[in-house]
N, C-alpha and C positions, 0 to 999 in steps of 0.2 A: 504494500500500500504506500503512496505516495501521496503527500501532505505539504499544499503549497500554500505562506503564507504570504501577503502583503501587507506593505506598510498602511497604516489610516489611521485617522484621527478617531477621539471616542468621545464621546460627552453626556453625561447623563445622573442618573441617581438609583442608587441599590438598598438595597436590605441587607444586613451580614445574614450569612447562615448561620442556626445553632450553634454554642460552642461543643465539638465532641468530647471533648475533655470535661464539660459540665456534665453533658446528658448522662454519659458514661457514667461518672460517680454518682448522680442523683439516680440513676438505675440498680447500684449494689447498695446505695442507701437504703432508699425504698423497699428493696428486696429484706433486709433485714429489720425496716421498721415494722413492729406491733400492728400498727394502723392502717388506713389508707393515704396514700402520698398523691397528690394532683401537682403535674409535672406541666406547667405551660410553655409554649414555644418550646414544643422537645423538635430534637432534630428528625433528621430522616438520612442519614448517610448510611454507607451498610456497616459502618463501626458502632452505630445507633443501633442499629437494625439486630447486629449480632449481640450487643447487649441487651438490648428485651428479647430476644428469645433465646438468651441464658437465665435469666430471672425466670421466665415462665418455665425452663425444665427444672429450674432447683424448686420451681412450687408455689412461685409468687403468681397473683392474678394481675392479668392485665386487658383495663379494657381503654378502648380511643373514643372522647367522649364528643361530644356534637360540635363542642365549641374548639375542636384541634387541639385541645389536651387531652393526655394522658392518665388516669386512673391505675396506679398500683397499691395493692394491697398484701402485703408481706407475706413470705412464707412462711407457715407453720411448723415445716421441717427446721427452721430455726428459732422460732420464737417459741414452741411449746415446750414445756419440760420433758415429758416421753415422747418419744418416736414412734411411729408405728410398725410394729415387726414385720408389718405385711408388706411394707413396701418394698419397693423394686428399686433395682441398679439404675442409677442414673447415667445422662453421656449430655455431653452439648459439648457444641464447635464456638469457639471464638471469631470462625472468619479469618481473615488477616489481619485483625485489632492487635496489637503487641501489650497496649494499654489493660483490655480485656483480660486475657491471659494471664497477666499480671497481678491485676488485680483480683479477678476472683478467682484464682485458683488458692490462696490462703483462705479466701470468705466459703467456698468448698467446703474447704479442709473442717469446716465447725461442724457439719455433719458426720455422725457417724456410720452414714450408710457410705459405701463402695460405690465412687463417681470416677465417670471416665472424661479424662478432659480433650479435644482435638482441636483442630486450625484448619487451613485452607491456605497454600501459594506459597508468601515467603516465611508467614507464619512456620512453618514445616520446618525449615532450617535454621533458628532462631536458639539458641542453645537455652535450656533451663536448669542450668546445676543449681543454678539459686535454690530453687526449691529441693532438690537434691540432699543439700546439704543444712538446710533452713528448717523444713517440715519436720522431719525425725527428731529433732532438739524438742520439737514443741510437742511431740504425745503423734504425729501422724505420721500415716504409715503412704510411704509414694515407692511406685516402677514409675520411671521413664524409658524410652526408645535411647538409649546411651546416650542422657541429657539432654533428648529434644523429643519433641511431641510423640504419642500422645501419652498423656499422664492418667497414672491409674492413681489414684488416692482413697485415702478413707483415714476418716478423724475419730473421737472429734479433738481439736487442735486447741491443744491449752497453752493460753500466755504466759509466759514467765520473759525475764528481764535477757536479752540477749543484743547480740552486738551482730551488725551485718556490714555489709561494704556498699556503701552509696553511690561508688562511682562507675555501677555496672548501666544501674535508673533509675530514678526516683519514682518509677513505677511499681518498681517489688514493695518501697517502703510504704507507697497510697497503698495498696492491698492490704499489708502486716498494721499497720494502723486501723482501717478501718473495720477487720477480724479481730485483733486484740481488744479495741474499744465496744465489739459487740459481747465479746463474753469473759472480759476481766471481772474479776469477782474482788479485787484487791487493785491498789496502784501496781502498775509495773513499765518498766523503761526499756526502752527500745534505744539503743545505743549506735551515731552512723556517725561512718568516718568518710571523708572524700565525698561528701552530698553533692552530684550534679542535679538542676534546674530548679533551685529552690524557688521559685516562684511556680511550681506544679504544687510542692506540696504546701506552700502557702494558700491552694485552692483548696486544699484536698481539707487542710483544716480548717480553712471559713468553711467548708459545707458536711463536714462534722459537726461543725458547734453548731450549725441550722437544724442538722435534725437531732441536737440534743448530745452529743457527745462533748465532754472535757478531755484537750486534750495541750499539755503545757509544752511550747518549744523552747527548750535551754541551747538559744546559739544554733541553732540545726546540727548540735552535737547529740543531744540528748533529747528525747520526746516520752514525756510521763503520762502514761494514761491515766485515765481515774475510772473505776467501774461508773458503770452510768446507772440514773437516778430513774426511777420508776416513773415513769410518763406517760402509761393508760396507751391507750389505743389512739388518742387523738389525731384530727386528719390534719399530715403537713403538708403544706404548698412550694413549691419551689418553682420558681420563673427561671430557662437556660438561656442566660444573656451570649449576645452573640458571640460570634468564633474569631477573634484577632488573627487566628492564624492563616484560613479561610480569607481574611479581609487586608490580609497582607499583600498579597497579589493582586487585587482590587485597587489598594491605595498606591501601590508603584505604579500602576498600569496609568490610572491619574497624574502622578510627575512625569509621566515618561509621554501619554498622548493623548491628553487632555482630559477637560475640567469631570471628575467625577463626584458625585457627594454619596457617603455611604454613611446608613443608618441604622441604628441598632446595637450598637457600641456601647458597652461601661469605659469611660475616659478611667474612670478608679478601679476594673478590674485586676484582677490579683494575675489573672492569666499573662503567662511570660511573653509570647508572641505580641502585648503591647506595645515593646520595646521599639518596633518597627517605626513606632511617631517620633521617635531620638533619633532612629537611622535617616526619615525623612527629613528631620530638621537638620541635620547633620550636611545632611545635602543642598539644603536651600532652597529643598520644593518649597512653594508655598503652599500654605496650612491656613485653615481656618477651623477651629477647634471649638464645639458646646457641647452639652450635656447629649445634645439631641441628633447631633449629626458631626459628620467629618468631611469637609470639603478641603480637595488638594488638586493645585492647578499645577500647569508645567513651569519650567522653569531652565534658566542655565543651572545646570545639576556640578555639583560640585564632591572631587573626590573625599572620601570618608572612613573612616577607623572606625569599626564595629563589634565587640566581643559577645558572639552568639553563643559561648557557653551555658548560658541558662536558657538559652532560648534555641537550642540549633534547628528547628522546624522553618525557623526566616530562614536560612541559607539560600535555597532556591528561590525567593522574591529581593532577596540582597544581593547576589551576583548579577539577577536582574536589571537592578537599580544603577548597581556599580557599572553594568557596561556602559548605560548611558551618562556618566559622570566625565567633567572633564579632569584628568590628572590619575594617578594609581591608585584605588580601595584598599583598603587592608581589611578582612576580614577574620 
């Protein structure tokens, strides 16, 4: 197949899509909260997609309500005290979500029925000794295919204070956080050395504390859970503000070939891919910046020093940016 592009001007105004990294976590919230969760502006990408229908094989209800939210109501394989001996082997695919994976294969592990976890594409090749070497410390019991999919598990997976390496992804650590915080019965610390992209898990814990969880960061060395407080079944709401990451390539496309305004944006998001508005002003696009929208015209672009380490998902709309600059980028 052959793919020809031409140059042209753009001009216009957008919506951000979902953030996947919201929806994703308000999906293994939800799934382990008591109550019903009403999830507005949930996304729809197939990282979405593969997270509700892992929720609904661990047991959670999911219905699409009239008004394009979402309705989950937790599963009782985690929230009830007994189990029920009858049930059956569970299996669900992540898709190519690395995030997914990640994250709920520890929130899994709180069952103690025999779950099979699988992927789809690059997913497949993706190594997971993490859990390898992670689950068995905590009470579960895991095969892997020699460290990479598919995982067989079975819990249930009790917290205790342990020390991991952070600088594989602070994806293992959203998982181990948000399993710890469902069934700590005591404080207990989770201890991480070398943390890449802490602004993930500065999301991960604003939407812990939303639906009720304490959880203290000492420096992003040390994170103290607290068992959590008896909170009834009540119905929580969570609005998925949009996707900076999604709206990074939106907003270069605007310095690079005219005027775009995109909306839908938290200017105060926790989410790391906001960084992009530093790389733009770095450059000299012009910005117009409110609560409500983000307009960015063209501009003489101007070369820029950018360290995407907490954010490396910009790389592909910052190489972007940078070819059209005048002078050398350093990224």
């Amino acid at each position: 197949m052959q793919v020809k592009i031409f140059p042209s001007a753009i001009e216009g105004q957008v919506t951000a899509p979902a953030s996947k990294s919201a929806m994703q976590r308000a999906c293994a919230l939800a799934l382990l909260h008591s109550g019903e969760t009403i999830i507005t502006n949930p996304g729809s990408s197939n990282d979405d997609k593969a997270a509700l229908s892992i929720v609904k094989n661990l047991g959670a209800q999911v219905d699409n309500l009239e008004d394009t939210s979402i309705k989950i109501i937790g599963s009782k394989q985690f929230n009830d005290v007994a189990l029920a001996e009858s049930a059956e082997k569970i299996s669900f695919s992540c898709g190519e979500s690395g995030l997914s994976i990640r994250m709920f294969t520890p929130i899994a592990a709180l069952s103690s029925l025999p779950i099979t976890i699988n992927g789809t594409g690059s997913l497949l090749t993706r190594p997971m000794n993490f859990f390898d070497a992670i689950l068995p410390q905590l009470g579960a019991r895991i095969l892997s295919n020699d460290g990479k999919l598919p995982l067989k598990i079975q819990g249930p997976l009790l917290p205790k204070n342990v020390s991991v390496d952070g600088s594989l992804s602070s994806q293992f650590l959203t998982g181990l956080l948000i399993a710890f915080a469902r069934a700590a019965q005591e404080p207990v610390t989770i201890s991480v050395s070398n943390l890449k992209s802490k602004p993930y898990i500065d999301l991960t814990l604003q939407m812990m504390a939303h639906f009720g969880y304490q959880v203290e960061n000492d420096r992003y060395e040390r994170f103290i859970i607290q068992p959590k407080r008896q909170s009834g079944d009540q119905s929580i709401h969570y609005n998925v503000e949009g996707d900076w990451s999604g709206a990074a390539f939106l907003l270069v496309a605007g310095s690079i070939a005219g005027k775009i305004t995109v909306k839908g944006l938290d200017v105060f998001s926790t989410q790391a891919d906001r960084e992009i508005l530093q790389a733009l002003m770095m450059s000299k696009a012009i910005l117009s910046i409110s609560p409500e929208e983000i307009v960015v015209e063209p501009a003489t672009l101007q070369a820029f020093h950018f360290n995407a380490t907490d954010c490396p998902d910009l790389f592909p709309p910052l190489v972007a940016l940078a070819a059209y600059c005048q002078g050398t980028s350093v990224i």
